[in-house]
C-alpha positions in Angstrom: -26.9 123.8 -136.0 -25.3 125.5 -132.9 -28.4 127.7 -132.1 -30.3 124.7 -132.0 -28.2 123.2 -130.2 -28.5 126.5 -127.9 -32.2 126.7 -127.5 -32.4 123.1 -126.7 -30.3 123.8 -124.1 -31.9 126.6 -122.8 -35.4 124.7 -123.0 -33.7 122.2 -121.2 -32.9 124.4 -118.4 -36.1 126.3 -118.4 -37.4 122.7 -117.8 -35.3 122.0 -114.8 -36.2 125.4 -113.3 -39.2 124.6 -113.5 -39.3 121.5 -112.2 -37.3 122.9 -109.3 -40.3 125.3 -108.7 -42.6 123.0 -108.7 -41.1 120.7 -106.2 -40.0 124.0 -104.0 -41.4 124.1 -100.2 -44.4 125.6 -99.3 -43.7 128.8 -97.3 -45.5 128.2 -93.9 -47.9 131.0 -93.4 -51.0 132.4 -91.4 -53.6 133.3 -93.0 -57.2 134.8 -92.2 -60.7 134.7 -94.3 -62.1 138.1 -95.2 -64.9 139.1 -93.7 -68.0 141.3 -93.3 -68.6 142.7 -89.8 -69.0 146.0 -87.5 -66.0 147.8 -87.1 -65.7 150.2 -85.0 -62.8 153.0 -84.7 -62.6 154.1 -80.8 -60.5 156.6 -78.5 -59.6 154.2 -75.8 -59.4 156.2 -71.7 -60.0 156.2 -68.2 -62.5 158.1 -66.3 -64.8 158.4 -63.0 -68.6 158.0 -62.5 -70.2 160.8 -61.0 -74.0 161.7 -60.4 -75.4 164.3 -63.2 -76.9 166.2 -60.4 -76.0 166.1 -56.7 -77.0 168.0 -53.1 -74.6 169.1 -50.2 -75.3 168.8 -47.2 -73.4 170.9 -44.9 -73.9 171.9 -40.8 -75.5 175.3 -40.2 -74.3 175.1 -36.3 -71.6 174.5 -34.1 -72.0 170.8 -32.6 -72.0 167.4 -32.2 -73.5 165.0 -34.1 -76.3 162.9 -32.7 -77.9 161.6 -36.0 -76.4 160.9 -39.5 -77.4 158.2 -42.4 -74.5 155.5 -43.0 -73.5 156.0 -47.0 -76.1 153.8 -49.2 -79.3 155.0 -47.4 -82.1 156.3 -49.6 -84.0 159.0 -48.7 -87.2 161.1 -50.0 -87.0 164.8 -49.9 -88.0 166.5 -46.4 -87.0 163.1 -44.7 -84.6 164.1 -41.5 -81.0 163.0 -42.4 -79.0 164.8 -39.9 -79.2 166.0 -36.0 -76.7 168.0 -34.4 -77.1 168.2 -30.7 -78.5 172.0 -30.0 -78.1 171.5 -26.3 -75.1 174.9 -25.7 -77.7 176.6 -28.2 -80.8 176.0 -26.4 -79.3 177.3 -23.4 -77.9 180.6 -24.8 -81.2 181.4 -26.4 -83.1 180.5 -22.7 -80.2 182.7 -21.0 -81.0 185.8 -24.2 -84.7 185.2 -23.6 -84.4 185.5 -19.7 -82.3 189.2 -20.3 -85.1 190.4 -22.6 -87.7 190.2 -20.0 -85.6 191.8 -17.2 -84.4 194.5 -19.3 -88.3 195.3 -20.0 -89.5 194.4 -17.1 -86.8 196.8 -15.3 -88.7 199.4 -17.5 -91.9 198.7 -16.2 -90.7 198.8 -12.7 -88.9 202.4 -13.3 -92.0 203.7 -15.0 -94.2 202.3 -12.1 -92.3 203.6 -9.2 -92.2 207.4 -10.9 -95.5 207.0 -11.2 -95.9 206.6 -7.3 -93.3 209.0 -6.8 -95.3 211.4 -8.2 -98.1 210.9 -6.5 -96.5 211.0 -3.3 -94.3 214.3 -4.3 -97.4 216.3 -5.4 -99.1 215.1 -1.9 -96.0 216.1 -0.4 -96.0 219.8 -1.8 -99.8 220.5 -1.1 -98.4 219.5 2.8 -95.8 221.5 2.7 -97.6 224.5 1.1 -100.3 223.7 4.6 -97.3 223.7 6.7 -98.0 220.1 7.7 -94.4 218.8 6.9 -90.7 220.1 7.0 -89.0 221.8 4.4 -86.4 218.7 4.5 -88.9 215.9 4.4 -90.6 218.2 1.4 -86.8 218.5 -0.5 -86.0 214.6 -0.3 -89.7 214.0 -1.9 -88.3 216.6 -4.4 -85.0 214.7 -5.1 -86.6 211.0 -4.7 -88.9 212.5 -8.0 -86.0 213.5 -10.0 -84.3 210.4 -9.7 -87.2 208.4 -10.8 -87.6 210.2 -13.5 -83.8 210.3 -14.3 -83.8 206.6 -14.3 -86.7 206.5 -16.3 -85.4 208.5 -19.0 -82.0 206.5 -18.9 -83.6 203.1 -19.4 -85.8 204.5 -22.1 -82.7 204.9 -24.3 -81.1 202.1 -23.1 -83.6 199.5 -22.6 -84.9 199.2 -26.3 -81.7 199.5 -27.9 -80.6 196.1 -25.3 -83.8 194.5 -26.2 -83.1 195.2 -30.5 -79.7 193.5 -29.8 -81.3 190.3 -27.7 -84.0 190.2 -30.7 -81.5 189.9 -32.9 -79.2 187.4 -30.9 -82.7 185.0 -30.3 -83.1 185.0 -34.0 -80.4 183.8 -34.5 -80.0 181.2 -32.2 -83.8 180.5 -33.0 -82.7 179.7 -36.3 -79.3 177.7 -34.7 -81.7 175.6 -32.8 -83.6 175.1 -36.2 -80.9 174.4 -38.0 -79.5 171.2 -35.5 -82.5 169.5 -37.6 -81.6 169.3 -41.3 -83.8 167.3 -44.1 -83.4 166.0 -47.4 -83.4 168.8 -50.0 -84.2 166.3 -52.7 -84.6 162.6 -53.0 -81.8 160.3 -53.9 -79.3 158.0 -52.0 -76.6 159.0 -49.4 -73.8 158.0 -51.3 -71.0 159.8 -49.6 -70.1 161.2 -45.9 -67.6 162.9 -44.5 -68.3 162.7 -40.7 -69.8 160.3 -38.0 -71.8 160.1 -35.4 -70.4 161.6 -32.5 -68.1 164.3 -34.4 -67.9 167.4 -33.5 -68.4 169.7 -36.4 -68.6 173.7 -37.3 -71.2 175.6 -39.2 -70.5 175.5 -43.1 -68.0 171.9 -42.6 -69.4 169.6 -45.6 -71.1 166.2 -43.8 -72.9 164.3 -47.0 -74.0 164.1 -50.2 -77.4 162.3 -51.4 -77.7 161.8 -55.3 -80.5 160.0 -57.7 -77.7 156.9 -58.7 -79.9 156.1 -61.6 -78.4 159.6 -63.0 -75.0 159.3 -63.7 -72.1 160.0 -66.2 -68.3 159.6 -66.5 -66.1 162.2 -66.6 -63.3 160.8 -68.6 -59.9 161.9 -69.5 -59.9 162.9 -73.2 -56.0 163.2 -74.7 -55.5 165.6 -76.3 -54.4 164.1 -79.7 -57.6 162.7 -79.9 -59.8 166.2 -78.9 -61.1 166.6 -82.8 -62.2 163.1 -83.0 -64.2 163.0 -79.6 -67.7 165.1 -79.7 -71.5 164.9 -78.8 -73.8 162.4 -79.2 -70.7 159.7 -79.6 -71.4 156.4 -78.3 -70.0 155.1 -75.1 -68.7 151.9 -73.8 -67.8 151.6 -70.0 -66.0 148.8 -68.2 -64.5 148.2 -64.8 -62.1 146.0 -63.2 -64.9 145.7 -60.2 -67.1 144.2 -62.4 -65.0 141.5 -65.2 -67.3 141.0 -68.1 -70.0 143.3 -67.3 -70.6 146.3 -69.7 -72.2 150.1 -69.6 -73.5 152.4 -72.5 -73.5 155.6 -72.5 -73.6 158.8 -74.9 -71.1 162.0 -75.0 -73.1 165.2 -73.7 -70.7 167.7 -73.5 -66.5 168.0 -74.3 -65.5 170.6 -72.0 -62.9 172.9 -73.9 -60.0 173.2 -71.5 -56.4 171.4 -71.5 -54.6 170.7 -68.2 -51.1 168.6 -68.1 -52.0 166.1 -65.4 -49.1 162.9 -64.8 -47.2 164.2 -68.3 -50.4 163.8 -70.3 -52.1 166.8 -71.8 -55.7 165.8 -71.5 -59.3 167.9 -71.7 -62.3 166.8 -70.2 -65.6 164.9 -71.5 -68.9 163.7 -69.7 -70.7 160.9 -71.0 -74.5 160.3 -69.6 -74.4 156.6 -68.6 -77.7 154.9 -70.1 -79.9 152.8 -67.8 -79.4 150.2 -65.8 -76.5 151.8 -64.0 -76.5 149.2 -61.1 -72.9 148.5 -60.4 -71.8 151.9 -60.8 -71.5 154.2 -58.0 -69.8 158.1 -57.5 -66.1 158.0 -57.4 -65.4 154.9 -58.9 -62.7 154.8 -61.9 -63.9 153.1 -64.9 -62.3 152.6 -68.3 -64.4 154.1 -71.2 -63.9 153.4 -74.9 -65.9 156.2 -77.2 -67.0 155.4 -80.8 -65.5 157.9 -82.9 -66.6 155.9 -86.0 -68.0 152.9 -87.2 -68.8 150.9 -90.6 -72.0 148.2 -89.9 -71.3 146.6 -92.8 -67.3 146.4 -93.5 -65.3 144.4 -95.4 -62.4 143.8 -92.9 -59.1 141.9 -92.3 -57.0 141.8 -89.1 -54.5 144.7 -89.4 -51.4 142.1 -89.5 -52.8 141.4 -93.2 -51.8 145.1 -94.5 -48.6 145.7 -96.1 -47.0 148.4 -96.8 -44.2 150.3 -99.8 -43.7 153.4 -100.6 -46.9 154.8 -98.8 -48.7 152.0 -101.0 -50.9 149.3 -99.3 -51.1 146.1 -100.3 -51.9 142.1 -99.2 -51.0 138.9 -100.1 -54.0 136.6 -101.4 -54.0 132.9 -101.3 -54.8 132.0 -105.1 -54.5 128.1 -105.0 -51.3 127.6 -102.8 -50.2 130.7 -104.6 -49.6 134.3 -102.7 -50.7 137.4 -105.0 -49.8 140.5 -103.8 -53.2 142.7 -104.0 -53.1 147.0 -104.1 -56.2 147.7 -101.9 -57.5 151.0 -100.4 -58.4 151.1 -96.8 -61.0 153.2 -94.4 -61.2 152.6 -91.1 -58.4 151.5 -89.4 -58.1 150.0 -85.7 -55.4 148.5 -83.8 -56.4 145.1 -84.6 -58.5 145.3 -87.6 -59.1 147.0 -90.8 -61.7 148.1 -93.1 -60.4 147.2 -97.0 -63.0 149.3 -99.6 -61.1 148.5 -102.9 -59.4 145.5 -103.8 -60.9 142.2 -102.2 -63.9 140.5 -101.8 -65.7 138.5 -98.9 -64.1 135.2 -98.5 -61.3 135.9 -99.8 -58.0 134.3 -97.9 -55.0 136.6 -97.5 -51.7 136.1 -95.5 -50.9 137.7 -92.4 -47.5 139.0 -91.4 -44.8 139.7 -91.1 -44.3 136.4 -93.2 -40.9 137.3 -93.8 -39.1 136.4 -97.4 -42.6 136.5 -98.7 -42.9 137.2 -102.3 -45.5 137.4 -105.0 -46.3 134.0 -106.7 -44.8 131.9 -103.8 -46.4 128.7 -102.9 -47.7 129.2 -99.4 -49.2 126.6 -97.0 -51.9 128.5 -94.7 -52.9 127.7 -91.3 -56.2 129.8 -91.5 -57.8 131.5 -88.4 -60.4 133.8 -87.1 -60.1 137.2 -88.3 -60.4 139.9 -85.3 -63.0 142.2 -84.8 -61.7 145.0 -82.5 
């Protein structure tokens, strides 16, 4: 009789507790659908736009400036883009011309007055040998003669060697006077100078730079935790703050192999080749760049809020009825805001997001369902 009494009692109770639970509160929870999308896993940086391939222009003379392209100009290869005023130059190399002819034509004169000389000395001695002039008038004939021929010998030495050096020094200046005239070694826009009109500027200073702007790529700032998920042939995203909204592609060529500590970040290099149209984008601007490291067309994802985690075990809560299940699932490709699930769930399915705190299998839930996120 008592252990009927006893499992009444206990039946009773079991009764009770489960009326309880039935009329228990619904947890309040988020929730999010399950969904099949793209998701793609990307290293997140910063870089600059710079042409692929560029030409610099720098002077070849000493001078002023008298023509120079304002930054933005396009120009076709051979088309004059700069003028430096060879006015000092023009007058050295008339001044080096003008010595050139005296110093020959002082060796012409010398050569044509011992000519003369000579003639008049050899009259002079057939006089003398007749007895027709003095022995004195005969000696300064003699002496006249040996200077001539004195000064010709001098300025035969002399005279070529000063007329190899004003060669040289016209040449040059030649070439300084063709060089205040500078064209377009290839075809492209003006996209950056570093002097004006008017400046004064010294052979070998750097005046501008002309690039094709359809050509260009990003250098970017690779961290270099992220160095063995970043190579070639990567897809590119590239945004800037110049342009809200607006959106670049591009493609990884090259990761260049070399880490520098730049602003306490240990970083390497990478160039992306932007894709056309690169309207917007110019040399030197900073852009943000996001590179595809990997991606899944087709996976099964949740927002990452919806992964839980024990004991290096992954799980989630799905909404069975008003009912939270806790679900082991395996996971691939994992983003800041989303997840790939491969094992474990289905499309459609509802699951809780957290951190849902005092959440617990079997607990009646109510969800307030949104959209799950995609990157």
């Amino acid at each position: 009789m008592l252990t009927d009494r006893r499992m009444i009692a206990a039946a009773v109770v079991a009764v009770l507790a489960l009326a309880w639970f039935l009329r228990s509160p619904a947890l309040p929870v988020e929730a999010a659908a399950v969904e099949r999308g793209v998701l793609a896993l990307r290293v997140t940086t910063n870089g600059k736009v710079e042409p692929v391939q560029e030409a610099e222009v720098r002077a070849r003379l000493d001078g002023r400036i008298v023509e120079i392209p304002e930054p933005g100009t396009n120009v076709s290869e051979g088309d004059v883009i700069l003028r430096i005023d060879a006015g000092p130059v023009s007058s050295e190399l008339a001044k080096a011309q003008s010595e050139r002819l005296a110093a020959l034509e002082s060796m012409r004169a010398a050569r044509s007055k011992l000519r003369r000389q000579r003639q008049i000395t050899a009259t002079d001695d057939r006089l003398f040998e007749e007895g027709a002039i003095a022995k004195e008038r005969h000696a300064e004939s003699r002496v006249a003669l040996r200077e001539a021929q004195a000064r010709v010998a001098y300025l035969e030495s002399e005279v070529p060697l000063r007329v190899a050096s004003l060669d040289h020094r016209i040449k040059d200046l030649e070439d300084q006077q063709t060089s205040s005239v500078l064209t377009a070694p290839v075809t492209g826009s003006v996209y950056r100078t570093e002097r004006r009109r008017g400046e004064v500027v010294h052979a070998g200073d750097p005046i501008l730079w002309i690039a094709d702007l359809s050509d260009l790529r990003v250098r970017a700032n690779i961290d270099q935790v992220d160095l063995g998920r970043v190579h070639a042939d990567q897809r590119v995203e590239i945004t800037s703050n110049a342009f809200p909204g607006r959106l670049w592609k591009g493609v990884v060529s090259e990761v260049i192999p070399h880490v520098v500590v730049r602003q306490s970040r240990s970083i390497s290099e990478g160039l992306a080749k932007v894709e056309p149209p690169t309207e917007g984008l110019v040399p030197g601007m900073s852009v943000d760049v996001d590179i595809v490291v990997d991606q899944s067309e087709d996976a099964l994802r949740v927002p990452a809020e919806a992964i839980f985690r024990s004991n290096g075990d992954a799980f989630v809560y799905r909404i069975e009825g008003n009912r939270a299940r806790r679900i082991d699932v395996a996971l691939g490709l994992e983003t800041v805001n989303a997840v790939q699930v491969t094992e474990g769930l289905e499309a459609d399915d509802v699951v809780v997001l957290g951190p849902a705190t005092g959440l617990a299998e079997g607990d009646r839930v109510a969800a307030r369902i949104r959209d799950v996120a995609d990157h």
